[in-house]
N, C-alpha and C positions, 0 to 999 in steps of 0.2 A: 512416536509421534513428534512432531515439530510446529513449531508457531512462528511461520514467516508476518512481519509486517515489514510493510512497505511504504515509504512516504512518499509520494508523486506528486507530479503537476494535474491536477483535474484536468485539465484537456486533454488527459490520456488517459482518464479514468472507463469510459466507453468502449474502448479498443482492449482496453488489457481485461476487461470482465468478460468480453468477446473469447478473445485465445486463451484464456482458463477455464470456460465452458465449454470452448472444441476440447481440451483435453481431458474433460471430465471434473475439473473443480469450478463446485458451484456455489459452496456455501463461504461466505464473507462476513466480516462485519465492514466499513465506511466509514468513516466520521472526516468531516469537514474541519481543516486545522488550520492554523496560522504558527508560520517558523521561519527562520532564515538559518543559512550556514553560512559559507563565505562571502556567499554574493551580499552581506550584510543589508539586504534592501534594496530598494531603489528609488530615486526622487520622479515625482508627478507631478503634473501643471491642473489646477485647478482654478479656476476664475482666475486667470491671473498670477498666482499667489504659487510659488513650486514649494513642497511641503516631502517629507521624509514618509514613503512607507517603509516600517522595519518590520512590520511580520506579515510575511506574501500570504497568500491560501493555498494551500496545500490540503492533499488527502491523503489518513493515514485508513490504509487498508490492514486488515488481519484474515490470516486463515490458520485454521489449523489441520495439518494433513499427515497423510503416512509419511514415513521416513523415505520412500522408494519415489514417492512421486517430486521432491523437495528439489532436483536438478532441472525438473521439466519446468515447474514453475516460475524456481528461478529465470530459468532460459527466456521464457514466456514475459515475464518482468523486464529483463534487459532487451528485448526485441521490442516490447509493443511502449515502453517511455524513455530509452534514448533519444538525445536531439544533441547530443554534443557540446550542452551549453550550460552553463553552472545553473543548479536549482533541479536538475535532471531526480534527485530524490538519493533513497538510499535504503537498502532490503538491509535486514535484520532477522537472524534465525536462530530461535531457541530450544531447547529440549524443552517438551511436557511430561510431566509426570503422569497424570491421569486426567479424564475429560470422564462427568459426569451428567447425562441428562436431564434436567429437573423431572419431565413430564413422564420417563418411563421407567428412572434409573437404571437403564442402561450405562456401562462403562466402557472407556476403552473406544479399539476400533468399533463400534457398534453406536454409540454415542455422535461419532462424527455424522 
């Protein structure tokens, strides 16, 4: 098993939970974040007054899946929030050791 997160642009959050449910993944965890990498921020106009945003919103998504499905996703990741323009995000892929169900204990592929 593997544990992709992902951190993206929320405008593309809709489309890429689209083409991971055409391919059969369905279960995620979401959480609403604030980060920057290079693009170090950017400045905003507010009343007047231009002021520094340094941590944009971001979402970091999780899944965890079989090893065999981890190229599809990927793929599925780099199609639906590419835009060509810094802040695009960035996948991360771990190895899991074992996934445990609270409710049935169930382990393993059975648990997912």
């Amino acid at each position: 098993m593997k544990k992709i997160e992902a951190v993206i642009r929320p405008s593309r959050l809709h489309a890429l939970k689209k083409a991971l449910a055409d391919i059969g993944i369905t279960g995620m965890t979401v959480i609403e974040v604030g980060g920057f990498g290079r693009q170090r921020g950017h400045k905003e106009m507010f009343r007047g007054s231009e002021y520094e945003v340094d941590l944009l919103p971001k979402i970091l998504m999780t899944l965890i899946i079989e090893e065999k499905n981890v190229e599809d996703v990927i793929d599925k990741m780099l199609a639906e929030c590419y835009t060509g323009k810094f802040g695009d995000g960035k996948i991360f892929v771990s190895p899991i050791e074992e996934v445990i169900r609270i409710r049935t204990k169930e382990r393993g592929r059975e648990a997912i």
